[in-house]
C-alpha positions, 0 to 999 in steps of 0.5 A: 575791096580786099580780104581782111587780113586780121587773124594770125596763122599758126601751124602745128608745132607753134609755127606762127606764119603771120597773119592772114585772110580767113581763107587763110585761117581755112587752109591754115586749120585744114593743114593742121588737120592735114599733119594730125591724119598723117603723123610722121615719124619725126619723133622716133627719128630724133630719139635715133639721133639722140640715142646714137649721139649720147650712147653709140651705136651699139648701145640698147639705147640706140637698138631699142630707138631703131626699133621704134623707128622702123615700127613707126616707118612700118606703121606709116607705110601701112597707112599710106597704102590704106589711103592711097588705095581707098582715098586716091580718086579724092586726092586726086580730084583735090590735086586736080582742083588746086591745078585749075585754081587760079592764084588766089582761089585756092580757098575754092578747093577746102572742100575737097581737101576736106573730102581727102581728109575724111577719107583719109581718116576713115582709110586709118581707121580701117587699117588701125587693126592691120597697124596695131597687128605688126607692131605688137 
């Protein structure tokens, strides 16, 4: 008797990845969640393109596009520290889990994936006036 393969999957960004079981659906919404906690810098990246393409390299639109890059890489360097530091045990067992999951059964593991998330969420929080410090 299989699983019911009847909802579609989406990611972020209005990726559709098909259809899948409601475990599926799970790891879809924890990955969503996942992306959400941990924004790149993918945005200020392409304005650096942008800004070098339509104007030069010495232009200000260029300088102030590799500005907010590197604010940006600095503000994600500070998050991730907090999170590793506060969030490492969690990650780890998640990783663990994954690990030991036998194919198929990853579902098993969301709840410790969403343990790392909260934790994760809660390491920002605490590091937000660290970020917003640097930045400004």
């Amino acid at each position: 008797m299989g699983q019911q393969y009847s909802k579609k999957i989406g990611f972020g960004y209005a990726t559709d990845v098909g259809e899948g079981s409601e475990a599926g659906q799970a790891f879809a919404q924890a990955t969503n969640r996942m992306h959400g906690i941990f924004r790149d810098c993918g945005e200020e990246l392409r304005d650096v393109s942008d800004a070098v393409n339509i104007y030069g390299r010495n232009s200000e639109e260029f300088k102030k596009a590799a500005q907010r890059l590197e604010l940006c890489q600095q503000r994600r360097s500070i998050q991730l520290s907090a999170i590793e530091a506060l969030c490492g045990p969690s990650q780890a067992a998640f990783g663990a889990c994954i690990q030991q999951a036998s194919a198929g059964r990853e579902h098993e593991c969301l709840h410790t994936l969403h343990t790392f998330l909260d934790c994760a969420e809660r390491a920002l929080n605490d590091a937000q006036p660290i970020c917003k410090s640097r930045s400004t």
